[in-house]
TORTI-926373 format. One line per 5 residues: number of its first residue (from 1); their letters; for each residue x, z negated, y negated of C-alpha. Coordinates in Angstrom, 2 decimals, m for minus. Example, Ala and Ser with C-alpha at 12.3 -4.5 7.8 and 13.67 -1.06 7.14 Angstrom:
1> as> 12.30,m7.80,4.50; 13.67,m7.14,1.06
// end
This chain:
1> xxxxx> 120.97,m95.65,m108.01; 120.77,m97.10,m111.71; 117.61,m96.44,m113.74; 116.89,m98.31,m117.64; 113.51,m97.44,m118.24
6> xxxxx> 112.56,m98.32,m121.99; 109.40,m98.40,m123.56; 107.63,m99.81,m126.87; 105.26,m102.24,m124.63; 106.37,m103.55,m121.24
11> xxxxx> 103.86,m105.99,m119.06; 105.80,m107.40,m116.62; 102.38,m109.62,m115.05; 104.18,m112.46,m114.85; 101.49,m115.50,m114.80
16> xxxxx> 100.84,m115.61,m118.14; 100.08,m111.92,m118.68; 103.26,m111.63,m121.00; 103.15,m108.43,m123.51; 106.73,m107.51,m124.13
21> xxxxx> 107.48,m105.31,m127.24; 110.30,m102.81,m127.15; 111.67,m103.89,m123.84; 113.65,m102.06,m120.76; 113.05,m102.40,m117.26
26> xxxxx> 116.17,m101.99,m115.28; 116.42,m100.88,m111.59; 119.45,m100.89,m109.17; 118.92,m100.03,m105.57; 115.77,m99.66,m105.75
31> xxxxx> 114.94,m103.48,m107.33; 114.53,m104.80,m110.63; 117.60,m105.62,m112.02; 116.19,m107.27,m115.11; 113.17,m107.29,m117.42
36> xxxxx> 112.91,m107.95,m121.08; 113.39,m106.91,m125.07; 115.79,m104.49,m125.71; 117.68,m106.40,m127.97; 118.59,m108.90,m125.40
41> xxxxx> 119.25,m106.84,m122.10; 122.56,m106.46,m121.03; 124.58,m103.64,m121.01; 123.88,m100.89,m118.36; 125.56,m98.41,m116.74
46> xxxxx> 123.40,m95.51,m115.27; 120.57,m93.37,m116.63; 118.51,m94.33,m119.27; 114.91,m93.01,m119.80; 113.27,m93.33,m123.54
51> xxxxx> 109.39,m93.61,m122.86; 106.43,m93.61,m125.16; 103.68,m95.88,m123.97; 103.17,m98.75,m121.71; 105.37,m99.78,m118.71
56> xxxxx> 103.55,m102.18,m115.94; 104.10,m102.89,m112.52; 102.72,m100.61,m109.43; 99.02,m101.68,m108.47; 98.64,m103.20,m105.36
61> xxxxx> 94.75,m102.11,m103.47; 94.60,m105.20,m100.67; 91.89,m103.32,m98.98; 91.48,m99.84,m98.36; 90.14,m97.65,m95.25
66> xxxxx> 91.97,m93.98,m97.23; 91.86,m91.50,m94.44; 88.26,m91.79,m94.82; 88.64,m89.50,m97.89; 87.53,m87.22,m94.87
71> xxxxx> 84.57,m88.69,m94.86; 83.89,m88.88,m98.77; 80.23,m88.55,m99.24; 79.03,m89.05,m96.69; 75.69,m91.56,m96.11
76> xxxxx> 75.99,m92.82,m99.36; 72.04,m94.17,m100.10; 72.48,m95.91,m97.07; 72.91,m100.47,m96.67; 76.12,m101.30,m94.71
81> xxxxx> 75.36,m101.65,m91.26; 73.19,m98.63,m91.04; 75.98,m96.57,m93.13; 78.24,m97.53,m90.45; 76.13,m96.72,m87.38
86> xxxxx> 74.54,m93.91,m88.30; 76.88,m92.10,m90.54; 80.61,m93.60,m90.33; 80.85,m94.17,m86.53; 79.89,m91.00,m85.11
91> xxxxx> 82.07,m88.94,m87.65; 85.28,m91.27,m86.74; 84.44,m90.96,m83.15; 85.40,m87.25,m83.80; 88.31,m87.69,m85.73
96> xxxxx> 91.70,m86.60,m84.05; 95.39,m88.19,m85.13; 95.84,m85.00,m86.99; 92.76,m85.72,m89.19; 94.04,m89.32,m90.22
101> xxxxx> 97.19,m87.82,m91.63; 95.20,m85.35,m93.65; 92.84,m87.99,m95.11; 96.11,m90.16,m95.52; 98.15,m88.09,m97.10
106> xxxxx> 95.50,m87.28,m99.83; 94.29,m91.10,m100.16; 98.17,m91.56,m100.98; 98.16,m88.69,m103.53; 94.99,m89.93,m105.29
111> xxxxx> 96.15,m93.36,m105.53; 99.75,m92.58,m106.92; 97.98,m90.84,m109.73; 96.13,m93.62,m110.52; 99.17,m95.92,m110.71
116> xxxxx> 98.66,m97.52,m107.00; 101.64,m97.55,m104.99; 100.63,m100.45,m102.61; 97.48,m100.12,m100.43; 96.35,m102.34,m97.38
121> xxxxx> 94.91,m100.29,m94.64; 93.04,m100.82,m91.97; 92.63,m98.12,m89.53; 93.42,m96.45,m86.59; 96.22,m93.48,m85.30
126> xxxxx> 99.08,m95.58,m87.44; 101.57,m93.50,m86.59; 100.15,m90.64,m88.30; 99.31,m93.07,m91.29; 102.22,m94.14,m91.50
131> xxxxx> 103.97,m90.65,m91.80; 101.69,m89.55,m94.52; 102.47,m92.47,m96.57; 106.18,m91.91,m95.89; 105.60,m88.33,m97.16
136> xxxxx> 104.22,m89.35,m100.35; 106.41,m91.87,m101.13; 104.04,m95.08,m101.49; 103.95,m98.43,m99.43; 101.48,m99.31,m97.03
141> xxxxx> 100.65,m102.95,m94.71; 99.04,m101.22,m92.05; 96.78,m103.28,m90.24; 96.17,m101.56,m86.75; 92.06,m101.89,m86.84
146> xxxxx> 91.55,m103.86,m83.25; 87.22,m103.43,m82.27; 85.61,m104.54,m79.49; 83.11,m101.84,m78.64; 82.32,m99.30,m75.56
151> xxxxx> 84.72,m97.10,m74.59; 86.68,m99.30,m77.00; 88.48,m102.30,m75.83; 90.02,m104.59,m78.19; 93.19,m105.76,m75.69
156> xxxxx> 95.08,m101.91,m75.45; 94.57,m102.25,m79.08; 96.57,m105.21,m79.91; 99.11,m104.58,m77.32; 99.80,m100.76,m78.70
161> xxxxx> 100.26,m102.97,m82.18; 102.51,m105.44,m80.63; 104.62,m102.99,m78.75; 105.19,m100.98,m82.31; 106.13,m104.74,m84.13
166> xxxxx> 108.58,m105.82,m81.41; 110.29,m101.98,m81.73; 110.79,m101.05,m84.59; 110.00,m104.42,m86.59; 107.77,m105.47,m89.39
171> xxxxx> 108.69,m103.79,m92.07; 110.90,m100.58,m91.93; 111.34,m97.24,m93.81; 113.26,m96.61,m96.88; 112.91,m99.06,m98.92
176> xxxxx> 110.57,m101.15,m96.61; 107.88,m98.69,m97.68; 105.70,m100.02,m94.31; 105.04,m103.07,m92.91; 103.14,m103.65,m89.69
181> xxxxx> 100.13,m105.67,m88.94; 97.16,m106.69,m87.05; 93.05,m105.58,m88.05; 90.80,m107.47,m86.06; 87.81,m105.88,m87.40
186> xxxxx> 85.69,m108.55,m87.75; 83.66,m111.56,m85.92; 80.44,m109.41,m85.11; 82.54,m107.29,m83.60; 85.08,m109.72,m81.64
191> xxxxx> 85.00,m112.58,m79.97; 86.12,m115.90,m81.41; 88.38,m115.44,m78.65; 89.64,m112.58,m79.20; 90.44,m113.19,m82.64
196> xxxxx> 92.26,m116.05,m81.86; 94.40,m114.37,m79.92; 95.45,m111.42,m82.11; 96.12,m114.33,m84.81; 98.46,m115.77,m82.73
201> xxxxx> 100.05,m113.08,m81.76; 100.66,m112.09,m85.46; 101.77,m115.69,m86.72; 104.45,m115.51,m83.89; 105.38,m112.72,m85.73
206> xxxxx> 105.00,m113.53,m89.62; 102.63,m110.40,m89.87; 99.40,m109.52,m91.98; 95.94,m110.08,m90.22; 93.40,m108.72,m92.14
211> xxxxx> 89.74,m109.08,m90.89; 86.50,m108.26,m92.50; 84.30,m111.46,m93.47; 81.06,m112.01,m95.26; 80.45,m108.68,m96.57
216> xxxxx> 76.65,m108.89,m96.61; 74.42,m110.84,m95.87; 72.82,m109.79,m92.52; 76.55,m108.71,m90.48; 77.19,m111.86,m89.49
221> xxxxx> 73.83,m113.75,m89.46; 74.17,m114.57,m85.62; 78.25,m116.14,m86.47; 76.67,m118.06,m88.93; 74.16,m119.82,m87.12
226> xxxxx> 76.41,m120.50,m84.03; 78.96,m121.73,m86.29; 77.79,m122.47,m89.67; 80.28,m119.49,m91.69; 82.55,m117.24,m90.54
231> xxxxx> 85.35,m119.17,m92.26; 84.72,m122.15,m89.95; 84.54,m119.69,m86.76; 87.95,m118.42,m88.21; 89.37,m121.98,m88.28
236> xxxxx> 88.08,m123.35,m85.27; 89.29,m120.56,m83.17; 92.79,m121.13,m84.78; 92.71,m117.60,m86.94; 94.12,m119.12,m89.70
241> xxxxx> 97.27,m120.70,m90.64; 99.55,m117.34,m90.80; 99.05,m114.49,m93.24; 95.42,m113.39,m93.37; 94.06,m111.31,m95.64
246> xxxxx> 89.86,m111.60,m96.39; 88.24,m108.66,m97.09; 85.33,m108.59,m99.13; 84.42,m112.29,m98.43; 81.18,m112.21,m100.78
251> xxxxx> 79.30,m114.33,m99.18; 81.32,m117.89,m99.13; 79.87,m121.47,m99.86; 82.00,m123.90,m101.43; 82.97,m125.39,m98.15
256> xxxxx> 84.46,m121.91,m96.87; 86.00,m121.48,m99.93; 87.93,m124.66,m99.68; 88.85,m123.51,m96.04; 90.72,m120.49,m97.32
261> xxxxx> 92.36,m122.77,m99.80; 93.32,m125.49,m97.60; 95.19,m122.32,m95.02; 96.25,m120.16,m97.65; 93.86,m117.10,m97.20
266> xxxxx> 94.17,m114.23,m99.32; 90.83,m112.50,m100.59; 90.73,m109.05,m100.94; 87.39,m108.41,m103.72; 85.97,m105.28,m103.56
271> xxxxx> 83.56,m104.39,m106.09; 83.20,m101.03,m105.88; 82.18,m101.35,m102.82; 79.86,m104.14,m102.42; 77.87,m102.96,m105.07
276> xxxxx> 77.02,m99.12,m104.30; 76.47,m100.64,m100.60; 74.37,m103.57,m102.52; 76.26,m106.25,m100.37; 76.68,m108.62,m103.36
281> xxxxx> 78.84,m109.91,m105.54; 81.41,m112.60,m104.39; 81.86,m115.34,m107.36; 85.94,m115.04,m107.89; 85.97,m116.94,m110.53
286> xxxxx> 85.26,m119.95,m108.47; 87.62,m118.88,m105.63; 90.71,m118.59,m108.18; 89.76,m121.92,m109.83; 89.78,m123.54,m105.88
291> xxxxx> 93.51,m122.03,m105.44; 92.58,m119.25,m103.22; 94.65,m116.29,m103.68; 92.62,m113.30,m104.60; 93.47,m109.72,m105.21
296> xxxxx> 91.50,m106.45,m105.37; 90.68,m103.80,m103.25; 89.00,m100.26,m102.95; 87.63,m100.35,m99.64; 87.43,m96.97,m97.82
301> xxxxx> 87.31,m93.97,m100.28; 83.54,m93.00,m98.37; 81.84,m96.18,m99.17; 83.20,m96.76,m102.90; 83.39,m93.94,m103.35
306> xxxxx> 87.22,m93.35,m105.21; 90.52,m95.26,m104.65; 90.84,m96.24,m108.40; 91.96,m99.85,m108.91; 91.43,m99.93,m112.62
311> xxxxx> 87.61,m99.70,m112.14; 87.75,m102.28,m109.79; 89.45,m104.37,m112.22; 87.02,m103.44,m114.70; 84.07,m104.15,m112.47
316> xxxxx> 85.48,m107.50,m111.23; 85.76,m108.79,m114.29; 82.65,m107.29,m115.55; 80.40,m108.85,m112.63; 82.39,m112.12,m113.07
321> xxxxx> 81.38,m112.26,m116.75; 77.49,m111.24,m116.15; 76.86,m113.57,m113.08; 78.28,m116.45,m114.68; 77.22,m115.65,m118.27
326> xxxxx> 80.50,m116.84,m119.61; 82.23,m113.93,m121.61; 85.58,m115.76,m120.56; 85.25,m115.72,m117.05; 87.43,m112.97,m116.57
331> xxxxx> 89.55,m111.67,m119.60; 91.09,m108.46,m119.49; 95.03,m110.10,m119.00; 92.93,m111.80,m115.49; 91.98,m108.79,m114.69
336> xxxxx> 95.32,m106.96,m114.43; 96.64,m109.93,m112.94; 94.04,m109.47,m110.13; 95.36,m105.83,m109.81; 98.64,m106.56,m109.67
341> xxxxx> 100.52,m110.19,m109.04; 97.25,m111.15,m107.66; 96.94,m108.17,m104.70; 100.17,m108.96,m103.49; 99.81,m112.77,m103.69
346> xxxxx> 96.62,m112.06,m101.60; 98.89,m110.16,m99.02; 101.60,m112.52,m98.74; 104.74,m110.55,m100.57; 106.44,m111.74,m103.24
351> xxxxx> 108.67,m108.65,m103.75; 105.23,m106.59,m104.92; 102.72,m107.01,m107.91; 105.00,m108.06,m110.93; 108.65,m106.62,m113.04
356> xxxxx> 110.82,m109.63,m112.11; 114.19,m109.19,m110.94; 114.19,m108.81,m107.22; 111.16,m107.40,m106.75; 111.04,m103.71,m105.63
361> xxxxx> 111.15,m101.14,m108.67; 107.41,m100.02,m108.33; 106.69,m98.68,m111.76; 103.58,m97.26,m113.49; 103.83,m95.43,m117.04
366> xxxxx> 101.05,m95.07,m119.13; 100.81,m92.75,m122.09; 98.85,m93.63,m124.94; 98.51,m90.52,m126.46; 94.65,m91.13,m126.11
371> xxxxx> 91.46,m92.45,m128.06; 91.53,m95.70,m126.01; 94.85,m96.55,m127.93; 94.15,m95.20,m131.72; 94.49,m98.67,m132.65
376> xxxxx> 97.62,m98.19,m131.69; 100.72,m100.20,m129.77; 101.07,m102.62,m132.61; 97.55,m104.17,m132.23; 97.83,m107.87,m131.20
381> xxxxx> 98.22,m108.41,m127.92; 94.90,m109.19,m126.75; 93.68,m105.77,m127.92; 96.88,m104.08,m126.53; 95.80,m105.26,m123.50
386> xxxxx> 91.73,m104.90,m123.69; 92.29,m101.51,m124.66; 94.43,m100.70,m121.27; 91.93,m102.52,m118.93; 88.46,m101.77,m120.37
391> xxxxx> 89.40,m98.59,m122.19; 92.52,m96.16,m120.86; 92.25,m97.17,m117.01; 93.62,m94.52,m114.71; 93.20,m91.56,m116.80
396> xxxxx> 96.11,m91.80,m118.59; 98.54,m92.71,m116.23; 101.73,m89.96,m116.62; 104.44,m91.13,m114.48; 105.22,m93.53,m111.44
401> xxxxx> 108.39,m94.88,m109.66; 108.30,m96.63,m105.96; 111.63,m98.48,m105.41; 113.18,m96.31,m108.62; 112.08,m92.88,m107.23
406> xxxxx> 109.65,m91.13,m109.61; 106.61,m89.84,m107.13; 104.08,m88.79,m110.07; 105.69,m86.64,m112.94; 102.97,m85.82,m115.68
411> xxxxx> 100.28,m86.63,m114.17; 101.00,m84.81,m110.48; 102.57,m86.09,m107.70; 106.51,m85.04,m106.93; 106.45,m85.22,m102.99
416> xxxxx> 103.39,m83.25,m102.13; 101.06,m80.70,m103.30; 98.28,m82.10,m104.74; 96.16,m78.99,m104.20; 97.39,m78.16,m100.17
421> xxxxx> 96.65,m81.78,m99.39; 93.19,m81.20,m100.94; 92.55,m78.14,m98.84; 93.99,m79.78,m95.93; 90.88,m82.74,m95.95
426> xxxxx> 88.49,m80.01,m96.98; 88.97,m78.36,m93.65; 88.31,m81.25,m91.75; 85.61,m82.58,m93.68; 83.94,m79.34,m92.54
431> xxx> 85.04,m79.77,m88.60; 83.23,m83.90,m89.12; 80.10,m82.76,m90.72
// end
């Protein structure tokens, strides 16, 4: 399969942010084949599609719960812990396999259409997760969500996760759409122990752990005084060192913050989140300037409450740029970055995040055919770009390819009906209330 995909503006979010002008994108196999100004690209034998608009790469959501889409609504005036207890627990607890694919399956759809075709989940039935992303035609890093809780023991957990990894490998499905990994919940909810374990049990394996850390301020009070952070209990009980992803990490002193850097850690910032639950707001700023790698996520679509990674662009840079008081803290070309390169930096793939040859074809169009872009596609590039971040965001996203295969085609996804999916959550959503 050959595909030229031209365009008057192409950002290919390499690290500078680059704004191409009148450029092609061309995918073979379901890669990028090359990237750059029409006048210069080579010549190409297979179909050629003339776009209007703005070509970037797929977004990349490092931390999402999406079946929870079932669950949309649902305590929302409520602080975190309590929002889990009283409201999230006991409707999960009645959840079936069956009811993960539904809420899957739509989280996919709603994220497609707003130019996401990556997502890092954490949650449980994978299986079922798995086939629903398969069935809309995105990628997922499915972290099987390991807890530690009655009737719940963490060890059949990892070993169903395991068992899965050494079958049928880490990453499989046409064009490695899913990868495999490990979700120790958290440390109030393991052991240091326990975590330790699963980590190792994932490095032998070059997989993804991602774990919950510092999300407020009162989770992991008792970690903190037993070991000073939860970034030190994570090192000390030999957690990190492989692929981890950090979700939400907002509550990190310098010293944890030169932990992650020192082992790699991804952060996964979740603004949306943090701030309708009033967790806080994590300083990134200071975490990108330290080298840790930091990306963006949506967290579950019941505690956010959407799976839209523009706004959490917007908001990251937004919060960055209020706490500091520094109007430069995060520019809109950071931003995007965040969304993109950045979310799959955090996650440990290089084939994800940016239009560079080799990386998989994962394509978003945006038409500008829209009052965010009246000043038009020959603005400088600063305001081509301010006017896509703080501006346009999701709402005018028209088309988008995963490894060369268009899944969205104006607007509306080409694998699954938008509106049966829809009906399909709304008919569990009544069995969980």
């Amino acid at each position: 399969m050959s595909l030229r995909l031209h365009a008057p503006v192409v950002l290919p979010c390499d690290p500078s942010c680059s704004v191409l002008r009148d450029a092609v994108v061309d995918v073979v196999d379901g890669r990028v084949a090359h990237v750059g100004p029409a006048a210069d690209a080579p010549a190409f034998d297979g179909e050629v599609r003339e776009l209007s608009g703005i070509l970037l790469p797929g977004l990349v959501n490092a931390h999402a719960h999406s079946p929870m889409v079932v669950l949309r609504g649902l305590g929302g005036d409520l602080p975190l812990l309590r929002w889990l207890r009283e409201a999230m627990w006991p409707a999960e607890a009645k959840m079936v396999p069956s009811d993960v694919r539904a809420g899957m399956l739509l989280g996919a759809v709603e994220m497609l259409r707003n130019g996401v075709t990556t997502s890092a989940e954490m949650y449980f039935h994978g299986e079922q997760l798995v086939d629903a992303v398969l069935a809309a035609g995105s990628r997922v890093l499915f972290g099987a969500a390991i807890m530690d809780l009655p009737g719940m023991p963490w060890r059949p957990m990892t070993d169903e996760i395991t068992r899965w990894i050494d079958a049928d490998g880490l990453r499989f499905g046409p064009h490695e759409r899913v990868e495999l990994g490990y979700g120790p919940h958290s440390a109030y909810i393991l052991s240091p122990e326990a975590l330790g374990e699963v980590a190792g049990l994932a490095r032998d394996r070059g997989a993804l752990v991602q774990v919950h850390v510092a999300e407020s301020v009162e989770e992991d009070l008792a970690q903190r005084e037993s070991h000073g952070s939860v970034p030190r209990l994570l090192e000390r009980a030999g957690v990190l060192g492989g692929r981890v992803l950090s979700a939400h990490s907002v509550h990190l002193s310098p010293e944890d913050v030169l932990i992650y850097a020192r082992h790699g850690v991804g952060v996964a910032h979740c603004p949306g989140s943090n701030t309708k639950l009033a967790s806080g707001i994590a300083p990134i700023r200071s975490y990108v300037d330290a080298g840790v790698k930091v990306g963006l996520g949506t967290d579950g679509p019941a505690s956010n409450d959407d799976l839209d990674l523009f706004e959490e662009a917007r908001l990251a840079a937004l919060l960055a740029r209020v706490t500091s008081r520094d109007a430069t803290a995060v520019r809109a070309a950071d931003a995007l970055l965040l969304a993109t390169r950045g979310g799959a930096a955090a996650l440990g793939r290089d084939d994800l995040g940016a239009l560079e040859p080799g990386r998989w074809a994962d394509v978003v169009h945006v038409d500008v055919d829209d009052p965010a872009f009246a000043t038009g596609l020959d603005a400088p590039d600063e305001q081509v770009l301010a006017n896509l971040v703080w501006a346009s965001g999701t709402r005018r996203v028209k088309d988008v390819w995963v490894a060369g295969e268009r899944v969205v085609s104006d607007g509306e996804t080409t694998r699954v009906d938008r509106r049966e999916a829809q009906a399909g959550v709304r008919e569990v959503a009544a069995r969980l209330r």
